[in-house]
C-alpha positions in Angstrom: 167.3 150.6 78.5 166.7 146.6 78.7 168.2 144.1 76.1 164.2 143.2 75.6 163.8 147.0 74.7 167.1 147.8 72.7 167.0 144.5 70.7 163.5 144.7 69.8 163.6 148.3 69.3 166.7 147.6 66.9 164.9 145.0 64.6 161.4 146.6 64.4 163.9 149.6 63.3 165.4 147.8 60.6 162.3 146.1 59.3 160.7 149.5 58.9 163.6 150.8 56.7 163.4 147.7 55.0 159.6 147.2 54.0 159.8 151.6 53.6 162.9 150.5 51.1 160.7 148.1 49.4 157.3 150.2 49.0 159.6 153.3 47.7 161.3 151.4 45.3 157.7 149.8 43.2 157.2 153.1 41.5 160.0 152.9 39.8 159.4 148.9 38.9 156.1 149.2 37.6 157.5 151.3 35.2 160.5 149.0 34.5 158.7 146.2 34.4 155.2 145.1 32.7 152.5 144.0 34.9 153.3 140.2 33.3 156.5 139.9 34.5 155.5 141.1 37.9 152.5 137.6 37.5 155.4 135.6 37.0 157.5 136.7 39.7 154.4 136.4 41.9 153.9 132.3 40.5 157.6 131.7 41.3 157.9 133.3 44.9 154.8 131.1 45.5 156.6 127.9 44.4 159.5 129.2 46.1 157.6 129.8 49.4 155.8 126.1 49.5 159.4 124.3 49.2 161.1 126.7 51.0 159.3 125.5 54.1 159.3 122.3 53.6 163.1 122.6 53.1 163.5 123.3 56.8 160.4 121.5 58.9 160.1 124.3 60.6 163.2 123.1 62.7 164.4 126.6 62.7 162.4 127.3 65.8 163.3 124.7 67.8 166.7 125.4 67.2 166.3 128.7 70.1 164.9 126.0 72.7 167.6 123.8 73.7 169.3 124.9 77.3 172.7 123.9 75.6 174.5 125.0 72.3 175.5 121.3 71.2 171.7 120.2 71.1 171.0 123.4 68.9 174.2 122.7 67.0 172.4 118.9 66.3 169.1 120.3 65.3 170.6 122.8 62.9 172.6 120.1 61.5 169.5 117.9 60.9 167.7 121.1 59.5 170.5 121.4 57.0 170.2 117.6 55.8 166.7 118.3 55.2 167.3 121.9 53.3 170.2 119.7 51.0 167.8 117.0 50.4 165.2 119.7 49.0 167.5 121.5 47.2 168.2 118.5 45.2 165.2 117.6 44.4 164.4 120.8 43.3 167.3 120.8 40.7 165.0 120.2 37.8 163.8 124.4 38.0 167.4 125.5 39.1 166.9 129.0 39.3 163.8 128.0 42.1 166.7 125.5 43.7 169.4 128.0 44.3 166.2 130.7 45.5 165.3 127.8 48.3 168.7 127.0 48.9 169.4 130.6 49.9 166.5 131.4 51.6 166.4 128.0 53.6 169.9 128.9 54.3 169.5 132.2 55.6 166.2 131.2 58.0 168.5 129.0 59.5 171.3 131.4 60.5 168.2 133.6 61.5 166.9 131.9 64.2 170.6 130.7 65.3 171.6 134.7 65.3 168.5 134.9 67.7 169.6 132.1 69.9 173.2 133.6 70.0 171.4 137.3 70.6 173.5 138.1 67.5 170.5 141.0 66.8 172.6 143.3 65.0 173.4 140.7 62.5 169.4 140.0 61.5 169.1 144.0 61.4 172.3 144.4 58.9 170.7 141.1 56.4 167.2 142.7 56.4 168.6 146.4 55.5 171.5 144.7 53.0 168.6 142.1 51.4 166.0 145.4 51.0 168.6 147.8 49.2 170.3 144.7 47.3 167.0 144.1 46.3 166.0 147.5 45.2 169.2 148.1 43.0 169.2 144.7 41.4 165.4 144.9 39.9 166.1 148.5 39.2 169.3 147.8 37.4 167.9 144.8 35.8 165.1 146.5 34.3 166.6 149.8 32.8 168.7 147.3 30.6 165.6 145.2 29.8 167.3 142.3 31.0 164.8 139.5 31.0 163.2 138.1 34.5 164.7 141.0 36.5 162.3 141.0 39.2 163.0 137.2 39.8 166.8 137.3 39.6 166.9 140.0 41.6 165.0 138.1 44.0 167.6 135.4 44.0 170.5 137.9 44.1 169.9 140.0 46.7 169.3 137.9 49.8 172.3 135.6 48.2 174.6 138.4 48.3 173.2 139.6 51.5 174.0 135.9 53.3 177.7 136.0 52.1 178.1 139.2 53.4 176.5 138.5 56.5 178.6 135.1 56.8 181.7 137.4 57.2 180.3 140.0 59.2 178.8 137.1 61.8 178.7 134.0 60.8 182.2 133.1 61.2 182.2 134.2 64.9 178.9 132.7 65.6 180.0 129.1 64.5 183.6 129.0 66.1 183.8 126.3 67.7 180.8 124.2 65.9 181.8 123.6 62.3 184.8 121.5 63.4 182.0 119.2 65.2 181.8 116.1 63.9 178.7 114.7 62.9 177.0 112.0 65.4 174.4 110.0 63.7 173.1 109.0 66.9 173.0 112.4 68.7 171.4 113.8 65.7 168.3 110.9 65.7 167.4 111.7 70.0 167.6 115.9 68.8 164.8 115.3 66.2 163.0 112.7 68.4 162.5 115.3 71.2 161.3 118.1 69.2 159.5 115.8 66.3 156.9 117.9 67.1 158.0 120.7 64.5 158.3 118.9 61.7 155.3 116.9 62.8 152.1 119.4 63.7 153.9 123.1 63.1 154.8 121.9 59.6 151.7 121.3 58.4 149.9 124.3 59.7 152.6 126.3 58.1 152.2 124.9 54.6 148.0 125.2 55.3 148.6 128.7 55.8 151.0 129.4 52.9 149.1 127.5 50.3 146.5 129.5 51.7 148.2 132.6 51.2 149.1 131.5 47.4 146.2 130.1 46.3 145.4 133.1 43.8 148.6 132.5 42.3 148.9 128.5 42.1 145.1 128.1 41.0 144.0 131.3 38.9 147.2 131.2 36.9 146.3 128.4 34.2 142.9 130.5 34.2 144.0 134.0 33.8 146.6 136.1 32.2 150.1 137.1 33.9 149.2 141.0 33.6 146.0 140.0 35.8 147.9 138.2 38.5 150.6 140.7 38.2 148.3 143.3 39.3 146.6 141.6 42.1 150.3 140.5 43.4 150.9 144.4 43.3 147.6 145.0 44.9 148.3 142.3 47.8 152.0 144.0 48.5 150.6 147.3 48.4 147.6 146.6 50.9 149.8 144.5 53.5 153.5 145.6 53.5 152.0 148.1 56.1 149.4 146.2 57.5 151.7 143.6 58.3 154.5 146.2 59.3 152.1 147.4 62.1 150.5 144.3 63.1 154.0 142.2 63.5 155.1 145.2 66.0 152.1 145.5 67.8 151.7 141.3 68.2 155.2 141.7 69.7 153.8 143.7 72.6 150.4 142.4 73.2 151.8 138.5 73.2 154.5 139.9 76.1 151.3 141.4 77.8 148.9 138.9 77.8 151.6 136.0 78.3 152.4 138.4 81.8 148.8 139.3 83.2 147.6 135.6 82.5 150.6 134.1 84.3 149.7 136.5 87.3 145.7 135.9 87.2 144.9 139.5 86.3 142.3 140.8 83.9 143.6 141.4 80.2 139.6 142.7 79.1 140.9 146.2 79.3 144.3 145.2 77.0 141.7 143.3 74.6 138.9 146.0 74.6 141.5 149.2 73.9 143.0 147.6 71.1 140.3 146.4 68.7 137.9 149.4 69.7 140.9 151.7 68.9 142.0 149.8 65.9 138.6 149.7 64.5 138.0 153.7 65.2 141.1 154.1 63.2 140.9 151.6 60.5 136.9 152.0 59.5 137.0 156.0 58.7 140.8 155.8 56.8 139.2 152.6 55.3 136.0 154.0 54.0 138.0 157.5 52.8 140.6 155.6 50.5 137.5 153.4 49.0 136.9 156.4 46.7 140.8 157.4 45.9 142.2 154.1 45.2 142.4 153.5 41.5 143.5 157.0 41.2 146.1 157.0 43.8 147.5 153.7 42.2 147.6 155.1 38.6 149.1 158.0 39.8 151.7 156.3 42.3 152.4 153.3 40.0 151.8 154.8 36.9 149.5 154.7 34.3 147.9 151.6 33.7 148.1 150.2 37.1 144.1 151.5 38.1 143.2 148.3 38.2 145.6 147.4 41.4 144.0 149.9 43.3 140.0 148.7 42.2 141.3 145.2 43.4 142.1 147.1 46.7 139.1 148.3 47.4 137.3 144.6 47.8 140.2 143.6 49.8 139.2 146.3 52.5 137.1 144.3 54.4 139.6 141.7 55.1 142.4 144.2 55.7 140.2 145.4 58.5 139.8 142.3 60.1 143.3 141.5 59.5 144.5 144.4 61.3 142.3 143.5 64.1 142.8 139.7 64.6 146.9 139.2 63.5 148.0 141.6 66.6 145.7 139.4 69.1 146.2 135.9 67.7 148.9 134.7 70.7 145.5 134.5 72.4 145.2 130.6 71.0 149.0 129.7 72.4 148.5 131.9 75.9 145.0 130.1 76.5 146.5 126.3 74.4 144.4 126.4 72.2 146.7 125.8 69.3 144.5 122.8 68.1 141.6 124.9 67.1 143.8 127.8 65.9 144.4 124.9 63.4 141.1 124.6 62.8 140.4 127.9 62.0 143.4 127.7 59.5 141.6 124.7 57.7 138.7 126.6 57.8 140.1 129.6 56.2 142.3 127.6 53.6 138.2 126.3 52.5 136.8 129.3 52.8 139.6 131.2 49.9 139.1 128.0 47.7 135.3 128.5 47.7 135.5 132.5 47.1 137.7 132.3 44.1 135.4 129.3 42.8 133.3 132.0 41.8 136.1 133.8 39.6 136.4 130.4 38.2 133.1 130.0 37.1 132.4 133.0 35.8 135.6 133.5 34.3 135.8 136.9 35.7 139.0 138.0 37.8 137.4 140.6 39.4 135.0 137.7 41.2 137.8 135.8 42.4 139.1 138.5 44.0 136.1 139.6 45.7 135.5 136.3 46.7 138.8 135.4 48.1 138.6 138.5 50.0 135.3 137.9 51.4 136.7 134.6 52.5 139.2 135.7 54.3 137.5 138.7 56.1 134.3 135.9 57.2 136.6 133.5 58.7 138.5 136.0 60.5 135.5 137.7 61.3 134.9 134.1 63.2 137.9 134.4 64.7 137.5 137.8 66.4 134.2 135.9 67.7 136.7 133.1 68.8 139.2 135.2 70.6 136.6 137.8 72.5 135.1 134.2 74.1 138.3 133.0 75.0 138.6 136.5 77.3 135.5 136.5 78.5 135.6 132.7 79.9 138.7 133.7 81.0 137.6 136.9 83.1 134.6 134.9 84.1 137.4 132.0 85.4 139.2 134.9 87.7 136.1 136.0 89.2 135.2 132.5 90.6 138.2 132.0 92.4 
């Protein structure tokens, strides 16, 4: 078996057992926990996501490029100056400063375990974090101790980092953290890839204020109970949306990377997948419209109906999400990462207009149809998009 194999085979094995650890485990919170205090978890994870990306520029990958360790070593060292800065800042909430100091923290040593191949380490912190996790809110909530769900989510990737420092981290450094720092090497590593901080930066906050925009703008609107729900509804819908799509992206990028760089038709790659994925999808889809509010009462207990009527609007854009997110290295195989941008502007408008209509009708219900809608149109687009960009493509390799 090849390293590509084993390794990837090893962490799409312990992501699995961690998102299974972390869908198992909601049962049991929803009936810990009221759906309020799973709205305010969902408005502090939000918060904690924006900074927590700004905390590292997205430096982390361009800590995996350099051909030598020293010029990673710099980067990592300027990513960390950046993450201390934001941590400080953040001090006034310090419960969200020591969340964004941990996770900034931990993305870091991610992306250096990659660059080291240290893949066992990443497998042992996602499997640690996801049964920390578990236990904590669990805990937590049979003794009614008060914002469980968000201490937990502190705790358990904290605990999960220290543990991992002395399984890996030690080892992985030796050699680095006796390294003094050099002001001047530090300014050329962030001058040659100022292009992280620069264009991926923004896209990434575009697409994760995108992504919280329920939270950040329905919340003065609406009660907790009703964000809590629709948090619920969004990790119930995706955790295995996102578990299949991640794996599948992983396979197609390698493919169509490969048959472009030899000049060979990838219609046939293109074609199977989203025919397949749409046979699939569309009938499972269209089955679960009529069980949903049941299935969520009965899986997250009485109550929670709702979650699974919120659901059923988002099906639409769960099926275009499980079509386009497995095919979306089509914009960086072809460069066309400019108007991938473009189409994340153009969603980011479209989910601000759709819950508009929530807004001014004060009905939730609305804003979540019409952040759905949103989503599912532009993506829709972006199918469009990606099935031109194959087809001038195939159309290129039959001229020459």
């Amino acid at each position: 078996m090849s390293n590509l194999v084993r390794n990837s085979a090893k962490l799409l094995s312990a992501n699995v057992i961690a998102q299974a650890i972390g869908l198992v485990i909601y049962p049991l919170l929803t009936r810990l926990y009221l759906p309020d205090d799973f709205g305010e978890l969902n408005i502090f994870l939000s918060m904690g996501g924006i900074i927590t990306l700004l905390s590292t520029a997205e430096l982390q990958y361009a800590i995996v490029l350099p051909k030598d360790d020293h010029k990673a070593w710099n980067l990592l060292q300027c990513a960390l100056i950046v993450l201390t800065i934001t941590t400080i800042a953040t001090l006034w909430k310090p419960l969200l400063a020591l969340y964004v100091f941990v996770m900034g923290v931990w993305t870091l040593l991610n992306y250096w375990y990659t660059r080291q191949q240290q893949f066992s380490a990443i497998a042992r912190y996602q499997i640690g974090q996801s049964i920390s996790s578990a236990a904590l809110k669990s805990g937590m909530g049979y003794i009614h101790l008060g914002s469980g769900l968000i201490w937990g989510s502190i705790l358990a990737p904290l605990l999960s980092l220290v543990s991992n420092w002395f399984y890996a981290g030690k080892q992985s450094f030796s050699g680095h953290l006796k390294t003094p720092w050099k002001k001047t090497e530090l300014t050329t590593a962030i001058r040659e890839y100022k292009n992280f901080p620069c264009y991926n930066l923004p896209r990434s906050l575009v697409n994760n204020l995108g992504g919280n925009l329920p939270t950040l703008i329905l919340a003065p609107v609406f009660s907790l109970a009703e964000l809590g729900f629709f948090g619920m509804a969004l990790t119930l819908a995706f955790r295995p949306i996102n578990m299949i799509s991640a794996s599948i992206y992983q396979v197609l990028f390698q493919q169509f990377s490969e048959y472009v760089n030899r000049r060979e038709s990838i219609r046939p790659i293109f074609r199977k997948y989203v025919t397949n994925a749409a046979l699939i999808a569309i009938p499972c889809f269209a089955i679960l419209w009529w069980f949903l509010p049941t299935l969520c009462g009965w899986l997250l207990g009485e109550g929670w109906e709702t979650c699974g009527t919120y659901i059923r609007w988002m099906l639409p854009w769960l099926l275009c999400s499980l079509l386009v997110a497995p095919i979306c290295s089509l914009s960086d195989v072809f460069g066309q990462q400019k108007k991938g941008f473009l189409f994340e502007l153009l969603l980011f408008v479209a989910r601000i207009s759709g819950m508009s209509i929530g807004l001014f009708t004060h009905q939730f219900i609305h804003a979540v149809i019409g952040y759905s809608i949103g989503n599912a149109f532009v993506m829709a687009l972006q199918l469009i998009w990606y099935t031109s960009l194959v087809h001038r493509y195939e159309l290129a390799q039959k001229g020459n």
